[in-house]
DOVEXVEX-955182 format. One record per residue (C-alpha): chain; x, y, z. Coordinates in Angstrom, 2 decimals, always signed. Layout:
PT / kette / c1 / c2 / c3
PT / A / X / Y / Z
...
//
This chain:
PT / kette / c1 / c2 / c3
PT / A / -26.27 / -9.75 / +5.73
PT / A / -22.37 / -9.88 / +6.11
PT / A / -20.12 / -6.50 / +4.62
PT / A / -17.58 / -7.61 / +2.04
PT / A / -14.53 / -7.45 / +3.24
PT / A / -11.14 / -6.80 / +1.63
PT / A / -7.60 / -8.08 / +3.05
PT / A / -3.93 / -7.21 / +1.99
PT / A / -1.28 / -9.51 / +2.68
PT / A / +2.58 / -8.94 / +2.12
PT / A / +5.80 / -11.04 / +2.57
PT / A / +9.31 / -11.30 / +1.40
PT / A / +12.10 / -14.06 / +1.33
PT / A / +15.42 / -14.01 / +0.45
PT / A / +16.90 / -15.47 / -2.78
PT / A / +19.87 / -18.39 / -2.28
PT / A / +21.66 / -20.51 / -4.40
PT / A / +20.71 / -24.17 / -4.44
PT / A / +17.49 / -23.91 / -3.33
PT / A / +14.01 / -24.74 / -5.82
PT / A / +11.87 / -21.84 / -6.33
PT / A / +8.12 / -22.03 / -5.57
PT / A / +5.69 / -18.96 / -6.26
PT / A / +1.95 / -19.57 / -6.18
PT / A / +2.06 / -22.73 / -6.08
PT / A / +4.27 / -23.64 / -8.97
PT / A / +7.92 / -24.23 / -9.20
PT / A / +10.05 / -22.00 / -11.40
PT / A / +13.47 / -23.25 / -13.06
PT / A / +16.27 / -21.03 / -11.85
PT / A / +19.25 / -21.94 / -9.64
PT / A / +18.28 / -20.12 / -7.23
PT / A / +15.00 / -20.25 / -4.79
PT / A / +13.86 / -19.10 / -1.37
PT / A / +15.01 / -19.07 / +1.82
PT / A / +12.33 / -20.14 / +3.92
PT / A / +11.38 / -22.82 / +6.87
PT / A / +8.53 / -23.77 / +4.40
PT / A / +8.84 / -24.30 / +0.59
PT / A / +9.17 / -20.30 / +0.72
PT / A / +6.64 / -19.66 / -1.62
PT / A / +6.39 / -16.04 / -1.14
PT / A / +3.05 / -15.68 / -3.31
PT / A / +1.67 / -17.80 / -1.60
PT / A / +2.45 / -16.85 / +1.94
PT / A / +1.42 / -13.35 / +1.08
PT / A / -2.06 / -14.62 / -0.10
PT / A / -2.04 / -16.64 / +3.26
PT / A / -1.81 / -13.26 / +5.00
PT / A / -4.35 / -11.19 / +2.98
PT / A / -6.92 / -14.05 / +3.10
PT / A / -6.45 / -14.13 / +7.06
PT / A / -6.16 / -10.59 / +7.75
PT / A / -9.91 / -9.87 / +5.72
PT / A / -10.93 / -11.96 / +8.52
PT / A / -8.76 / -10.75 / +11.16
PT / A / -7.59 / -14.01 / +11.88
PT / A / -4.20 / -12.87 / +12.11
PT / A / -1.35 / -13.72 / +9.96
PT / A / +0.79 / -17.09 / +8.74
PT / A / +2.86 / -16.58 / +11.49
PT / A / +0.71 / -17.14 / +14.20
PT / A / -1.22 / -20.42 / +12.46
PT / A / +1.82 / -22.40 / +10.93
PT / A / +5.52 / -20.41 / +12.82
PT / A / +8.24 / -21.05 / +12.08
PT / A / +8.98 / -22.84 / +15.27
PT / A / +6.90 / -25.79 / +15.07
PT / A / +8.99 / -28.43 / +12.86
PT / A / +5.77 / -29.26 / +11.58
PT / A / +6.04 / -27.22 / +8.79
PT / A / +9.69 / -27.61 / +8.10
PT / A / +9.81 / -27.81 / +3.88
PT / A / +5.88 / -28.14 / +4.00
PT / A / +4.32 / -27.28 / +0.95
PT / A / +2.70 / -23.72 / +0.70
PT / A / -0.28 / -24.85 / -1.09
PT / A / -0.81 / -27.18 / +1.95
PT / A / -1.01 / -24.03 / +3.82
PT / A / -3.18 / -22.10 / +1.40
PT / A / -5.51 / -25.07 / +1.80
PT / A / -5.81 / -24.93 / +5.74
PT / A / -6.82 / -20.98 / +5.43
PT / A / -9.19 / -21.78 / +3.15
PT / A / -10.90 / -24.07 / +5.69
PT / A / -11.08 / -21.22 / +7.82
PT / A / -12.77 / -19.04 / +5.59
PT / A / -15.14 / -21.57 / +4.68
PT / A / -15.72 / -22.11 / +8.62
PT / A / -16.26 / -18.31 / +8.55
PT / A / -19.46 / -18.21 / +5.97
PT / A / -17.09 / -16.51 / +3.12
PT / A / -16.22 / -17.01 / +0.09
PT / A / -13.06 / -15.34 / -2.41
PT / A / -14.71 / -13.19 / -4.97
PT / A / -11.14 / -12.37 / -6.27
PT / A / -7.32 / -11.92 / -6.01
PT / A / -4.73 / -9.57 / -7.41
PT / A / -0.99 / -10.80 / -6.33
PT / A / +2.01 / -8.93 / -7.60
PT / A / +5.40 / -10.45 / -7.22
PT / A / +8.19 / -8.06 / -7.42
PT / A / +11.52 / -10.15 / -8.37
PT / A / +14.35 / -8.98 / -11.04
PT / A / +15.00 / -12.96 / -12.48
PT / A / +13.92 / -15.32 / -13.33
PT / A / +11.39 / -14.07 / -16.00
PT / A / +7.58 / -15.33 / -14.90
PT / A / +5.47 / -14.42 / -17.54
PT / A / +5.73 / -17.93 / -18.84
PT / A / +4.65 / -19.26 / -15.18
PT / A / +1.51 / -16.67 / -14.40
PT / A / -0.85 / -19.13 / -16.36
PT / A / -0.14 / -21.85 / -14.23
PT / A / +0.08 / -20.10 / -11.05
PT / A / -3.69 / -18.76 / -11.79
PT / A / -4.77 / -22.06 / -12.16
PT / A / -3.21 / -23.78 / -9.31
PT / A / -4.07 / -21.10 / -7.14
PT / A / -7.57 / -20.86 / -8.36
PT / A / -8.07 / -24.63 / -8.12
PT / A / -7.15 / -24.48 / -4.15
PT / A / -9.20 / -21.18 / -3.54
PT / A / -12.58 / -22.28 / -5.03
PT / A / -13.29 / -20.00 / -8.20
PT / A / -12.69 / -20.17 / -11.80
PT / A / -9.03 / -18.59 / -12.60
PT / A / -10.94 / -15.56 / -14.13
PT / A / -11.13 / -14.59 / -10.42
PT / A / -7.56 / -15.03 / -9.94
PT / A / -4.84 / -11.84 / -11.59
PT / A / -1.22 / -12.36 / -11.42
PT / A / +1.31 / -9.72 / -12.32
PT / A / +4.95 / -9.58 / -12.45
PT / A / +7.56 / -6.99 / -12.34
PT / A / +10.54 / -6.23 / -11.90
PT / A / +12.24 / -3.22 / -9.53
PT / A / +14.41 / -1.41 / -12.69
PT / A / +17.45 / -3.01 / -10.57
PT / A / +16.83 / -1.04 / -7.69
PT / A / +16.78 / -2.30 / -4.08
PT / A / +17.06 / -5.14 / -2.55
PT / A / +14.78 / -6.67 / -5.52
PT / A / +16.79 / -5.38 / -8.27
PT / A / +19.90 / -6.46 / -6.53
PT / A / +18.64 / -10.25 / -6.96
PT / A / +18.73 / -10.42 / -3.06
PT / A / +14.80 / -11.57 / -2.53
PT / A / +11.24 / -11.19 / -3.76
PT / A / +8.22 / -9.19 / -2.41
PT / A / +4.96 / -10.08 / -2.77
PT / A / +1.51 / -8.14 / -2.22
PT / A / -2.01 / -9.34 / -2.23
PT / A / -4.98 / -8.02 / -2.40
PT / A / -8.22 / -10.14 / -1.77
PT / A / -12.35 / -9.61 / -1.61
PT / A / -14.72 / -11.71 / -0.23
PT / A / -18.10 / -12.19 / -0.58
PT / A / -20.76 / -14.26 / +2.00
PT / A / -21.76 / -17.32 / +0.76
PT / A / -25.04 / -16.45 / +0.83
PT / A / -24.77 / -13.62 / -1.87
PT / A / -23.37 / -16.85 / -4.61
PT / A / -26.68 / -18.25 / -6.45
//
């Protein structure tokens, strides 16, 4: 029988004007949005990582980089969608996720609904499995400064063959 295993992903992106904003898988009015070769979803790209590194399958980087024009403006949960493959490939499944998203404005309270249900809908599990937290950095750093977002997520799997 397989260990569970847990994974941690992490990314950042920059904040410009102009630009849409996309975090986990849903896009947020404001002004301002991400600067990114992708859609910049930074929630997403961050789940990308943890989901990979549980596996150690390495990191978004080295499946969709930034180099191949491929995935020039591609949309995250496209992305999201081709790790999940490779889990699947793997003989695991998510048990659950815990994303935080660190950015001063706009608010997202209003948003984490959504984002729980998009993200569980691509993932495979019922958005009970899927927590979403906001917050803000008290103005401090980069963050509070309005210069970018950080993201961190934590994810468990379970072998398929534990799910009745």
């Amino acid at each position: 029988m397989k260990d569970l295993r847990i994974g941690n992903g992490y990314d950042v992106h920059a904040l410009a004007d102009g630009l849409p904003m996309f975090l986990g898988g849903v896009q947020i009015p404001s002004g301002r949005g991400f600067v990114a070769h992708s859609d910049g979803d930074v929630a997403i790209h961050a789940l990308c990582d943890g989901l990979l590194g549980a596996l150690a399958l390495g990191d978004i980087g080295k499946h969709f980089p930034d180099s191949d024009p491929r995935y020039k403006g591609i949309d995250s949960k496209r992305l999201l969608e081709q790790v999940m493959n490779l889990v699947r490939a793997e003989g695991w499944t998510v048990g659950n996720v815990d994303i935080t998203i660190a950015l001063q404005a706009p608010k997202l309270a209003p948003h984490i609904p959504a984002m729980r249900q998009t993200l569980a809908a691509i993932l495979g599990v019922e958005p009970a499995q899927v927590s979403v937290k906001a917050t803000t950095t008290e103005r401090l750093g980069f963050v509070g400064r309005e210069e970018g977002c950080e993201v961190w997520a934590t994810v468990l799997y379970r072998p398929f063959e534990e799910i009745i």
